[in-house]
N, CA and C atoms of all chains as a GROMACS GRO file, in nm:
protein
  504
    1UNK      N    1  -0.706  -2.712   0.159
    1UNK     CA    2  -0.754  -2.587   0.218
    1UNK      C    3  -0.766  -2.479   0.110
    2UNK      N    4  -0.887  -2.385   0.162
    2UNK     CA    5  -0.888  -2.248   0.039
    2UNK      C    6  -0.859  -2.156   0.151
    3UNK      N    7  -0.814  -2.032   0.072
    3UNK     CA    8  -0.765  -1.902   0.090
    3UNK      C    9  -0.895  -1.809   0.015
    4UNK      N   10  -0.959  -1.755   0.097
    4UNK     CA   11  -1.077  -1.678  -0.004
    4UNK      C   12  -1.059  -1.511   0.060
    5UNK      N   13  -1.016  -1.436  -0.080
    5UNK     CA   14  -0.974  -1.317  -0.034
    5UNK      C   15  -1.121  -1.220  -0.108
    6UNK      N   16  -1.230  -1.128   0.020
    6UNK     CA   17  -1.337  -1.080  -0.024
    6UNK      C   18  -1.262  -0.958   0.001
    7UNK      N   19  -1.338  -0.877  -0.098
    7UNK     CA   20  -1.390  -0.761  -0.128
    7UNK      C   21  -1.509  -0.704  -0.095
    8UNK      N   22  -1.526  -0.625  -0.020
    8UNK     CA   23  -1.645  -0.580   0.003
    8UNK      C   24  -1.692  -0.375   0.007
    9UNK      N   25  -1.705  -0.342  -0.087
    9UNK     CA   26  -1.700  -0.214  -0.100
    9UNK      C   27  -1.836  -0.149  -0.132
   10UNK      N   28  -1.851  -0.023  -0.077
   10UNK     CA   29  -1.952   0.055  -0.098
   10UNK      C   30  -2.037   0.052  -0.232
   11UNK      N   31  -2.115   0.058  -0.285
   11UNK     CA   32  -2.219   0.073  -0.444
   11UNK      C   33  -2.196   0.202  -0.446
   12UNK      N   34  -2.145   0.215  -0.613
   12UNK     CA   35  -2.107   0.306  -0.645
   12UNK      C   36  -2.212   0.456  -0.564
   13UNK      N   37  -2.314   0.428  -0.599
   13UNK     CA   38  -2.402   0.608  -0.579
   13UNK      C   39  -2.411   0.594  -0.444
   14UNK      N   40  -2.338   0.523  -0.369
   14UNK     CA   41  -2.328   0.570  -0.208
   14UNK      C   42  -2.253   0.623  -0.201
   15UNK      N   43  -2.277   0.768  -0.083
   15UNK     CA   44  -2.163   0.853  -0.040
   15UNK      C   45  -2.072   0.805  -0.023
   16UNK      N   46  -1.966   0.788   0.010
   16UNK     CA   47  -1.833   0.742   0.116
   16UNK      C   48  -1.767   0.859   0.159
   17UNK      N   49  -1.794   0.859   0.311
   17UNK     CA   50  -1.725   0.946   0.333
   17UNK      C   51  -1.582   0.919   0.418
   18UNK      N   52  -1.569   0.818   0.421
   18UNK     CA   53  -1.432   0.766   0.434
   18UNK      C   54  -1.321   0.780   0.330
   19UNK      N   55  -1.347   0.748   0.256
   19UNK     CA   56  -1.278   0.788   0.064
   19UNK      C   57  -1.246   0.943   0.098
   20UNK      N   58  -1.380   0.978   0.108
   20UNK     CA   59  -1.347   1.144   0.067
   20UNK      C   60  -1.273   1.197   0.206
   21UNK      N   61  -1.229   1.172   0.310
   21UNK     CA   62  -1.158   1.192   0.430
   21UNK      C   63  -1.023   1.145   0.400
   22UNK      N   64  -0.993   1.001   0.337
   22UNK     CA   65  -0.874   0.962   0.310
   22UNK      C   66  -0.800   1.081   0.193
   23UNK      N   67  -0.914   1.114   0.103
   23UNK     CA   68  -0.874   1.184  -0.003
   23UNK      C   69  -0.798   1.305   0.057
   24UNK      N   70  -0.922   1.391   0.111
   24UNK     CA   71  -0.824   1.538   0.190
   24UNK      C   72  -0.716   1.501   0.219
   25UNK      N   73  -0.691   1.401   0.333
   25UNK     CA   74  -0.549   1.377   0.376
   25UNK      C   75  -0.457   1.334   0.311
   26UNK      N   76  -0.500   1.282   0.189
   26UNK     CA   77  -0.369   1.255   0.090
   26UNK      C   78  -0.325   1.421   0.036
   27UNK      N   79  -0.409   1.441   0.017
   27UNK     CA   80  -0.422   1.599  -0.069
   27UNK      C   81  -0.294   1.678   0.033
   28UNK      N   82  -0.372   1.673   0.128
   28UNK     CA   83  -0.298   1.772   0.265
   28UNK      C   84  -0.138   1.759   0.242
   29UNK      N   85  -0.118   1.632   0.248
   29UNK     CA   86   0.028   1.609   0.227
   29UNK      C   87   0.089   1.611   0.117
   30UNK      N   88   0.006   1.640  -0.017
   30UNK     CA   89   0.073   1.689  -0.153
   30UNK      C   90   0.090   1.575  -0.206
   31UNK      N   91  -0.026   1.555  -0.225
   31UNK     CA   92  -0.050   1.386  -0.341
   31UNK      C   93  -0.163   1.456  -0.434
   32UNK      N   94  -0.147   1.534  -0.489
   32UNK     CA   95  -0.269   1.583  -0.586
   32UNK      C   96  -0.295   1.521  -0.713
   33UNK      N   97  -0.212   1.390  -0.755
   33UNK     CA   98  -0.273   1.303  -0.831
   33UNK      C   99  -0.358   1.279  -0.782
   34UNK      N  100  -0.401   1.279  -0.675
   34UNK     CA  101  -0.530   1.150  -0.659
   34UNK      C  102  -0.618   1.207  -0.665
   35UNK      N  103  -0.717   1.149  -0.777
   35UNK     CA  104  -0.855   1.178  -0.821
   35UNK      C  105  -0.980   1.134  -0.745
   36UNK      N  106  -0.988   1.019  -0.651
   36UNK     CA  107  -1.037   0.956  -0.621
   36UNK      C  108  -1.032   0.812  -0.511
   37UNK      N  109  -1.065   0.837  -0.439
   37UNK     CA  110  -1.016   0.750  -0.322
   37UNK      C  111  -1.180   0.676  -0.262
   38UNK      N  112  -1.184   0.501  -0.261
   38UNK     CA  113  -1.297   0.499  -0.187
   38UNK      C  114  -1.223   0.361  -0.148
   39UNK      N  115  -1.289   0.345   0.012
   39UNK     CA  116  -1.250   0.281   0.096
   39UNK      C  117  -1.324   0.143   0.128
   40UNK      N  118  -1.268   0.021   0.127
   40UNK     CA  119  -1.382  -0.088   0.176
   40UNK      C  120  -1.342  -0.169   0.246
   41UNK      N  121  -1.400  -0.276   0.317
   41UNK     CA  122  -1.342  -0.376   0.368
   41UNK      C  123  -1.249  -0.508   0.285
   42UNK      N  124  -1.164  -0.561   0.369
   42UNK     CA  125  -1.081  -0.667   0.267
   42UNK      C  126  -1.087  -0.804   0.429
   43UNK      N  127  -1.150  -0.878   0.346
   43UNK     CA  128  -1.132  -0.994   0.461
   43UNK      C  129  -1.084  -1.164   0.378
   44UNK      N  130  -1.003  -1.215   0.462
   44UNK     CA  131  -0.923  -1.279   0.441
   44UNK      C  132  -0.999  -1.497   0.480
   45UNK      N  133  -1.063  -1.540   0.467
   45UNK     CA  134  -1.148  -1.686   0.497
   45UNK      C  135  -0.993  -1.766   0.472
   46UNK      N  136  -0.969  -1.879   0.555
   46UNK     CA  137  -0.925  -1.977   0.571
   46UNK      C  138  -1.026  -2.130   0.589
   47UNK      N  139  -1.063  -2.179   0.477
   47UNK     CA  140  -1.135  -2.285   0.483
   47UNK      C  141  -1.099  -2.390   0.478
   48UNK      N  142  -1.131  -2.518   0.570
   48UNK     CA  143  -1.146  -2.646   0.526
   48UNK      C  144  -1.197  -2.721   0.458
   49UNK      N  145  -1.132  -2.735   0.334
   49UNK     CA  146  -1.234  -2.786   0.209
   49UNK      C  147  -1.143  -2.795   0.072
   50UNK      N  148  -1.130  -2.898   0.038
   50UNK     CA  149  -1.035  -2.921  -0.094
   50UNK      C  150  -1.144  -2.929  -0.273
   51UNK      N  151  -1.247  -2.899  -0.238
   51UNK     CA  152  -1.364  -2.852  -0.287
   51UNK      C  153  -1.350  -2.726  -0.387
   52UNK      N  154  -1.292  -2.722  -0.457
   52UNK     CA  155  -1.324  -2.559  -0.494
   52UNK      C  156  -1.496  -2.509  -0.545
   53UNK      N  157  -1.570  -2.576  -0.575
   53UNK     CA  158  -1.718  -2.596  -0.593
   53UNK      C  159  -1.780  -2.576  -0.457
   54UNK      N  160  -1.719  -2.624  -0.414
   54UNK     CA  161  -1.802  -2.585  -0.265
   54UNK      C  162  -1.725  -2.494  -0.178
   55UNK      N  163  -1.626  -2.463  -0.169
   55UNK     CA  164  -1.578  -2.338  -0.140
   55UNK      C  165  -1.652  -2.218  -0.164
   56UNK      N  166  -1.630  -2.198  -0.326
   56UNK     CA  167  -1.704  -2.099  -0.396
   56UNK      C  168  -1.846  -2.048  -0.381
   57UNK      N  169  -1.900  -2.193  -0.346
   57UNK     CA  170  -2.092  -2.138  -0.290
   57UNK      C  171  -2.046  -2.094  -0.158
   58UNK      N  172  -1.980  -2.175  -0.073
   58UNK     CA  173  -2.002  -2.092   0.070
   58UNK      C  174  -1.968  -1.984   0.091
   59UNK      N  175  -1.857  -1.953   0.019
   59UNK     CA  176  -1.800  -1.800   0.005
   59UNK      C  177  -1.902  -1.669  -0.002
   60UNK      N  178  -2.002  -1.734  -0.120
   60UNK     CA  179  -2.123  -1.661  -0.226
   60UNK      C  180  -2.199  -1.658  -0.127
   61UNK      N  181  -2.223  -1.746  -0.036
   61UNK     CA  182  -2.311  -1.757   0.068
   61UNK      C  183  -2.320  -1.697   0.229
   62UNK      N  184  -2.155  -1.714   0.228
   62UNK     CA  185  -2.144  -1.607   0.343
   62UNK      C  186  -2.121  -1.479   0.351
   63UNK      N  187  -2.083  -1.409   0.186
   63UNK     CA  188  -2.096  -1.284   0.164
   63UNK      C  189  -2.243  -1.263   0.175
   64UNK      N  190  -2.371  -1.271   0.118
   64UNK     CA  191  -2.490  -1.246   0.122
   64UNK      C  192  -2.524  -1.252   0.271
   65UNK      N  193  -2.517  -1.362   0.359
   65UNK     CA  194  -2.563  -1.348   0.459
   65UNK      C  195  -2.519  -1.278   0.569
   66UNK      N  196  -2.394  -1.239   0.557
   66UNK     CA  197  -2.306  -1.171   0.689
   66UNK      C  198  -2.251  -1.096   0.652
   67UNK      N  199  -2.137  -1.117   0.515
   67UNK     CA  200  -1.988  -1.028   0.522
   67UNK      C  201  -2.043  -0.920   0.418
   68UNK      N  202  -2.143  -0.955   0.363
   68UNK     CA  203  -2.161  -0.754   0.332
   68UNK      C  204  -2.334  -0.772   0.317
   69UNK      N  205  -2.340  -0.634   0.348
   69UNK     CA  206  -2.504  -0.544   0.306
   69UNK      C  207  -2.516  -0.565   0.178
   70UNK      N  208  -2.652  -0.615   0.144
   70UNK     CA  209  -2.690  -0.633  -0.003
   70UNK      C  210  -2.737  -0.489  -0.030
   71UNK      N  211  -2.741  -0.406   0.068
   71UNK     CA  212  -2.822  -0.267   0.039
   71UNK      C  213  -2.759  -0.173  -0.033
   72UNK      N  214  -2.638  -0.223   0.067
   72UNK     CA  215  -2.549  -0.079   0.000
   72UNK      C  216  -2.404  -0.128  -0.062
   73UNK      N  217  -2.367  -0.232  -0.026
   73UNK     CA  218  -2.246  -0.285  -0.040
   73UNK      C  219  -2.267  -0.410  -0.227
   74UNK      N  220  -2.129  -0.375  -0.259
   74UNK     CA  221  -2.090  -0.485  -0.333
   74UNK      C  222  -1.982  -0.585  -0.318
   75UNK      N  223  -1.962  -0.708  -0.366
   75UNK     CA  224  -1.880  -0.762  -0.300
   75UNK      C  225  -1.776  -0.849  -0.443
   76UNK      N  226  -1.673  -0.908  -0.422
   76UNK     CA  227  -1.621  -0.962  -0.527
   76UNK      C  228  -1.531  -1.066  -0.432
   77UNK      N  229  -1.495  -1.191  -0.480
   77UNK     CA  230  -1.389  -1.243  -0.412
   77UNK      C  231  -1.272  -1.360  -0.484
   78UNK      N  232  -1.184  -1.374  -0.451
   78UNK     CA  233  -1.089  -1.448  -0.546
   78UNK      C  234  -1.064  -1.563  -0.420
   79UNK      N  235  -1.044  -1.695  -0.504
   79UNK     CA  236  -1.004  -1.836  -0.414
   79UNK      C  237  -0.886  -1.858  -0.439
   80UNK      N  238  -0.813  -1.940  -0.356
   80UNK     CA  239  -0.693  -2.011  -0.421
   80UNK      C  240  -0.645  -2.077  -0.308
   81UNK      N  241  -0.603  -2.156  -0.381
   81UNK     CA  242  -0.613  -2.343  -0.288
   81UNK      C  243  -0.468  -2.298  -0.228
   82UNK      N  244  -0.448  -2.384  -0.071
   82UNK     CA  245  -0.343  -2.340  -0.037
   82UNK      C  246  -0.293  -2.445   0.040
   83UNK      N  247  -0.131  -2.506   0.114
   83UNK     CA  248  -0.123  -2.572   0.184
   83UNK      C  249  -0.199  -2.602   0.320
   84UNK      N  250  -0.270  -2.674   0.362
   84UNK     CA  251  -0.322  -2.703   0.503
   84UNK      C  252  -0.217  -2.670   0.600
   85UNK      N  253  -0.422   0.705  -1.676
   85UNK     CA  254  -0.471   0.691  -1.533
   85UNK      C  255  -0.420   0.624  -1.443
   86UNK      N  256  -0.393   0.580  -1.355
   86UNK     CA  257  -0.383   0.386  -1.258
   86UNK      C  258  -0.475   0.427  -1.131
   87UNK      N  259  -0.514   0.315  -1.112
   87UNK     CA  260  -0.591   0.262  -1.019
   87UNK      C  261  -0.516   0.159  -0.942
   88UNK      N  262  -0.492   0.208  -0.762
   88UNK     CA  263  -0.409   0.083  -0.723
   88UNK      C  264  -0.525   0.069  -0.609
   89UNK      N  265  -0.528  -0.081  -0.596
   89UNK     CA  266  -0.571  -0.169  -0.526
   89UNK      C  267  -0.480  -0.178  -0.355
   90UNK      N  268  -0.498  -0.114  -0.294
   90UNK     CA  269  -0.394  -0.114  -0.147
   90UNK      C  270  -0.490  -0.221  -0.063
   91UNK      N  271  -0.441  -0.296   0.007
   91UNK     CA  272  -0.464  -0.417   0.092
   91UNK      C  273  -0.445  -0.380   0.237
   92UNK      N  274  -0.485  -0.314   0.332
   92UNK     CA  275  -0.380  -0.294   0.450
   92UNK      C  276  -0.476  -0.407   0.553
   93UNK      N  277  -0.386  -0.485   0.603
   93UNK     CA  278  -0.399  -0.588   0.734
   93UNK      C  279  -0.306  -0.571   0.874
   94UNK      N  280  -0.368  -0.642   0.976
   94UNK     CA  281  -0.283  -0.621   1.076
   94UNK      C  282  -0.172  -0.782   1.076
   95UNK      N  283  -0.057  -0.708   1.142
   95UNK     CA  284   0.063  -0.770   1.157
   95UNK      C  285   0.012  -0.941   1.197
   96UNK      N  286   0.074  -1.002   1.151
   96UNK     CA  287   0.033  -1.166   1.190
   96UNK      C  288  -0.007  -1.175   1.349
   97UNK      N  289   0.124  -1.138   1.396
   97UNK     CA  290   0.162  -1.134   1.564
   97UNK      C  291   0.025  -1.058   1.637
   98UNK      N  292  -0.046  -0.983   1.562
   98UNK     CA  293  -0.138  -0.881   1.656
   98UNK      C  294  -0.277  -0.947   1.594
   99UNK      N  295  -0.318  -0.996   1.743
   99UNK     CA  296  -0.453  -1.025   1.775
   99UNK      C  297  -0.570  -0.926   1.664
  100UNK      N  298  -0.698  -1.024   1.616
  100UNK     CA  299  -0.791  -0.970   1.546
  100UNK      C  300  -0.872  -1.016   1.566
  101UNK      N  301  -0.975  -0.899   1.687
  101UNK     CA  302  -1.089  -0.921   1.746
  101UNK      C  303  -1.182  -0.940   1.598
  102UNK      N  304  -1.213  -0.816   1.504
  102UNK     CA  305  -1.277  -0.814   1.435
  102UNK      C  306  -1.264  -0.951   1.354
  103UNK      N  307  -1.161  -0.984   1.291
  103UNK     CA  308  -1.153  -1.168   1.299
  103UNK      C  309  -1.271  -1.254   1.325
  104UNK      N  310  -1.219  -1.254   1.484
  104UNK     CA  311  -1.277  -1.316   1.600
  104UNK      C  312  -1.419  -1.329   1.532
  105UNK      N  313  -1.438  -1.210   1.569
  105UNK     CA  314  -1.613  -1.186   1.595
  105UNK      C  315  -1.677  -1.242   1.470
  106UNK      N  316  -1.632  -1.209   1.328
  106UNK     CA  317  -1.688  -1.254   1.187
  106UNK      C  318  -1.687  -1.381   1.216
  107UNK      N  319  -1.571  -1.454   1.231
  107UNK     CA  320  -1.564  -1.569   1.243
  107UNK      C  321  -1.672  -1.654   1.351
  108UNK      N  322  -1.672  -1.599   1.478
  108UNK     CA  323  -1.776  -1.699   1.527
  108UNK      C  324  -1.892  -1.611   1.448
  109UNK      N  325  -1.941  -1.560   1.397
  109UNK     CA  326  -2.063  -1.462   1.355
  109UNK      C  327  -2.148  -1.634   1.239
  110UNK      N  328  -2.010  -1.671   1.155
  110UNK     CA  329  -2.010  -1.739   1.053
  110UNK      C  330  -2.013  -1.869   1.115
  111UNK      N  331  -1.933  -1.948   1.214
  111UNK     CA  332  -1.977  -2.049   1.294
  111UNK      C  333  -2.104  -2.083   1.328
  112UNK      N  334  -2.140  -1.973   1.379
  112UNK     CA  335  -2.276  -1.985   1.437
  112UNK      C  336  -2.419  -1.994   1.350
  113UNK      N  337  -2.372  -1.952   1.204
  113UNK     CA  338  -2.461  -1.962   1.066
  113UNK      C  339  -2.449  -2.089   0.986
  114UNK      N  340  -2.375  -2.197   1.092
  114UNK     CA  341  -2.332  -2.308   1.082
  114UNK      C  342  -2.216  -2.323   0.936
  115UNK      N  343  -2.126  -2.212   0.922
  115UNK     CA  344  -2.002  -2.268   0.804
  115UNK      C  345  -1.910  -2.320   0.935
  116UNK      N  346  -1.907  -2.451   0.930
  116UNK     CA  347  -1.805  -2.508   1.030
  116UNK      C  348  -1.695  -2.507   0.977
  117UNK      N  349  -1.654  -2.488   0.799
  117UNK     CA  350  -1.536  -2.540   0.714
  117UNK      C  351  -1.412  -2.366   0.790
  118UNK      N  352  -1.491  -2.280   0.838
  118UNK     CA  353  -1.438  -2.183   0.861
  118UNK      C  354  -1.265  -2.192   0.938
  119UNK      N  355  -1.146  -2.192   0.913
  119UNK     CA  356  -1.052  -2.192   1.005
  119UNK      C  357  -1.018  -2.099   1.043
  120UNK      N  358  -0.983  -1.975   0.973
  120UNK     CA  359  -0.952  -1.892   1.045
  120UNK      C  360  -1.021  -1.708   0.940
  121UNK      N  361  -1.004  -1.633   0.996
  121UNK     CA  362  -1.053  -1.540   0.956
  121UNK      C  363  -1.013  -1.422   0.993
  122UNK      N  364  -0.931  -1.334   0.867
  122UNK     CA  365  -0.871  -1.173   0.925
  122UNK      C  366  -0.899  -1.116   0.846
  123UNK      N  367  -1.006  -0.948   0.931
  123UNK     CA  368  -1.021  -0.885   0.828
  123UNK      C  369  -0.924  -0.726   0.841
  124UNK      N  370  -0.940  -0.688   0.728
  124UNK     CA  371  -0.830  -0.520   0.687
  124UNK      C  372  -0.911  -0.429   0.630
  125UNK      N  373  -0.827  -0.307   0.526
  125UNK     CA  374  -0.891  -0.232   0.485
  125UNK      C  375  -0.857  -0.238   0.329
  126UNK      N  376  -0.958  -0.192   0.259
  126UNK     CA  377  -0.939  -0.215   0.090
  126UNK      C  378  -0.948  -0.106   0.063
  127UNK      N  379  -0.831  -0.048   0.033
  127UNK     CA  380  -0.872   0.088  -0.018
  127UNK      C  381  -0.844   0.100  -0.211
  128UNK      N  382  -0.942   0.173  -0.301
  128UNK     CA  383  -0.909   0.224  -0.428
  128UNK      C  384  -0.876   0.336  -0.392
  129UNK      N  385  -0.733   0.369  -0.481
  129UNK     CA  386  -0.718   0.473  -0.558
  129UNK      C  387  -0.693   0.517  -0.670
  130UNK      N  388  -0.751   0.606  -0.759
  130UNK     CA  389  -0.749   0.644  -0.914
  130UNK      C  390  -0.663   0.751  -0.899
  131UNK      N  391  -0.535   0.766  -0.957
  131UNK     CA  392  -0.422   0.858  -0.975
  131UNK      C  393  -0.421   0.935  -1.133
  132UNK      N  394  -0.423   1.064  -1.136
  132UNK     CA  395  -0.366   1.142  -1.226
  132UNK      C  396  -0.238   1.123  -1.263
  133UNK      N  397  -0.216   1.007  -1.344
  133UNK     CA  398  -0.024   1.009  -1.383
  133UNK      C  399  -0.054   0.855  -1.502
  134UNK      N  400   0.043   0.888  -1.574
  134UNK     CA  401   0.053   0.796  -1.682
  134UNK      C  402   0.194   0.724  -1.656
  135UNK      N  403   0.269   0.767  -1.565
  135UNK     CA  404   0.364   0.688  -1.567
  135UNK      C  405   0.378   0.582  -1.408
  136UNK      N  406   0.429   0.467  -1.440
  136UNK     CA  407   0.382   0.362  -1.326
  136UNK      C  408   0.486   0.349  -1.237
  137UNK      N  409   0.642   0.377  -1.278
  137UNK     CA  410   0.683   0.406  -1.180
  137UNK      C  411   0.633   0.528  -1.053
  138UNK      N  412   0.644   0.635  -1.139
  138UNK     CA  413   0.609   0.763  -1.038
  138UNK      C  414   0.470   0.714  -0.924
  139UNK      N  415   0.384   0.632  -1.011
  139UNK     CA  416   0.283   0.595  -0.941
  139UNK      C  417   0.254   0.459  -0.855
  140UNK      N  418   0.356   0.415  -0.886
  140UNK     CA  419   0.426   0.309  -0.764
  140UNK      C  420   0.470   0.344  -0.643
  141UNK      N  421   0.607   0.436  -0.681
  141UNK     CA  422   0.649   0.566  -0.571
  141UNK      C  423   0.570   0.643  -0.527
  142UNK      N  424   0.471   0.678  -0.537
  142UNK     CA  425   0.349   0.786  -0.445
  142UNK      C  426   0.257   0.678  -0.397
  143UNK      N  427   0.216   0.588  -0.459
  143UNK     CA  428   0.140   0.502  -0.368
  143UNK      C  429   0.208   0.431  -0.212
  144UNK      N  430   0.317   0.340  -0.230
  144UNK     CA  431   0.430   0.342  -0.156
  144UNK      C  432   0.397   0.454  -0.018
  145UNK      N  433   0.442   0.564  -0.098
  145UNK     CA  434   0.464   0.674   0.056
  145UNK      C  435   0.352   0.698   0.061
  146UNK      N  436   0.246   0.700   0.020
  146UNK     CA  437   0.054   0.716   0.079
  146UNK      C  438   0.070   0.636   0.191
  147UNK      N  439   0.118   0.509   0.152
  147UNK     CA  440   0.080   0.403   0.230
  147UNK      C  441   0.181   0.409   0.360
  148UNK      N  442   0.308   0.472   0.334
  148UNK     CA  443   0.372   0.479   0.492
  148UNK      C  444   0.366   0.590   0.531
  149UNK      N  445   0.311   0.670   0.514
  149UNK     CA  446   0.265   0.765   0.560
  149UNK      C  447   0.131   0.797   0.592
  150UNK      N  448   0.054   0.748   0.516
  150UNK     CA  449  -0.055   0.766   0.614
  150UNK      C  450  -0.163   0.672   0.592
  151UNK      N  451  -0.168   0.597   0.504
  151UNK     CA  452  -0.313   0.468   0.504
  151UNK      C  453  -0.285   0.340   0.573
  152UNK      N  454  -0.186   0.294   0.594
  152UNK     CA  455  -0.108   0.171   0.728
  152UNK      C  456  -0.059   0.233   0.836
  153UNK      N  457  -0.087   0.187   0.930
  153UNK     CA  458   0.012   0.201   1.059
  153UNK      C  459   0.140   0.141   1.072
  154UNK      N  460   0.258   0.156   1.049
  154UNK     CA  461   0.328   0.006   1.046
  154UNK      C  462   0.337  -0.042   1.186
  155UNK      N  463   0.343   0.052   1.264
  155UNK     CA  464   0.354  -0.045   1.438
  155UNK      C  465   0.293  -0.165   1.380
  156UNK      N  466   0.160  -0.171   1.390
  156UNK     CA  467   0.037  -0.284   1.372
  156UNK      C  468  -0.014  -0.336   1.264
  157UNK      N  469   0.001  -0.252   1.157
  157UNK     CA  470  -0.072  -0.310   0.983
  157UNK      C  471   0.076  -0.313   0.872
  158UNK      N  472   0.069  -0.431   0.799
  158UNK     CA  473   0.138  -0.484   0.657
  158UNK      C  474  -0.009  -0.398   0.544
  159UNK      N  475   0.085  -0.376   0.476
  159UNK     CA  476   0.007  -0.383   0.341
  159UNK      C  477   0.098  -0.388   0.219
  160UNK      N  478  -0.006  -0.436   0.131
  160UNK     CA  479   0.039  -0.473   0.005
  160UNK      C  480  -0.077  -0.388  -0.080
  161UNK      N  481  -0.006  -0.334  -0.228
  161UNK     CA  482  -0.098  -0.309  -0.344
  161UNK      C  483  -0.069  -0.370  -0.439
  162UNK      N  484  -0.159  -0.286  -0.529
  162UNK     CA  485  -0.190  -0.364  -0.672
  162UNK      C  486  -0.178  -0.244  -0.769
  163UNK      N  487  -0.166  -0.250  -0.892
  163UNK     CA  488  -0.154  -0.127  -0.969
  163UNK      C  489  -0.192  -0.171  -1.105
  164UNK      N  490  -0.303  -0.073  -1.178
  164UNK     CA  491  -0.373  -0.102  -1.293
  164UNK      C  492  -0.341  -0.030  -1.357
  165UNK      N  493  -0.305   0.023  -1.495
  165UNK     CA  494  -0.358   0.136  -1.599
  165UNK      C  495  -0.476   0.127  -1.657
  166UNK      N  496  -0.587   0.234  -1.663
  166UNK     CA  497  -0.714   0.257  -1.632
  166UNK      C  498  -0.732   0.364  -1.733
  167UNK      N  499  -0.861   0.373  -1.806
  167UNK     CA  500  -0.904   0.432  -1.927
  167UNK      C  501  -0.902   0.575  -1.799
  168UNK      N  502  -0.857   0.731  -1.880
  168UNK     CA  503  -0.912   0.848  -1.812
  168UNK      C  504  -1.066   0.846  -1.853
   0.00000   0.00000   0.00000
């Protein structure tokens, strides 16, 4: 079995205005280190497949087609083989 | 600088429609290898501080205080040192 942990976050020159909402509210409560806050999705695949070659395309494959916007979104993801 | 990587998911025990739904979304695009599927929130943050404890400790209380719920969401981060 794989464990495929995606990333899926906004492209950089898109607004976020989720980031900048999380930001105020850190601020509010006196976190004024923070320079910068942007927010994305994190989703978690449990696959059947001892494959890491083919894991890896379907992964590539179901990010493009479903788990993020090619428009606005970028995506990154890490595998790792795990007990069934 | 640091940049931490925060992970927030919901509790094992608590149902994930959004899950659900990706998951048959991806069934139905025929990935049958799919077993299971949970998604969360990915949040970046870029901190003003050079030191990693202090910025361990403020990420920490960001996060129980206000970017997880604990009733319902675990999270975990990550922590980088990052060019200013």
């Amino acid at each position: 079995m794989f464990e495929a942990r995606v990333f899926v976050t906004l492209k950089k020159a898109i607004l976020d205005p989720q980031g900048k909402a999380v930001k105020s509210g850190l601020l509010a409560l006196g976190y004024d280190r923070v320079e910068d806050v942007r927010v994305g999705k994190y989703l978690m695949l449990t696959l059947r497949t001892t494959d890491r070659l083919e894991a890896e395309k379907e992964v590539r494959e179901m990010c493009d087609r479903l788990l993020a916007n090619p428009v606005i979104e970028d995506y990154t993801f890490e595998l790792r083989e795990v007990a069934p």
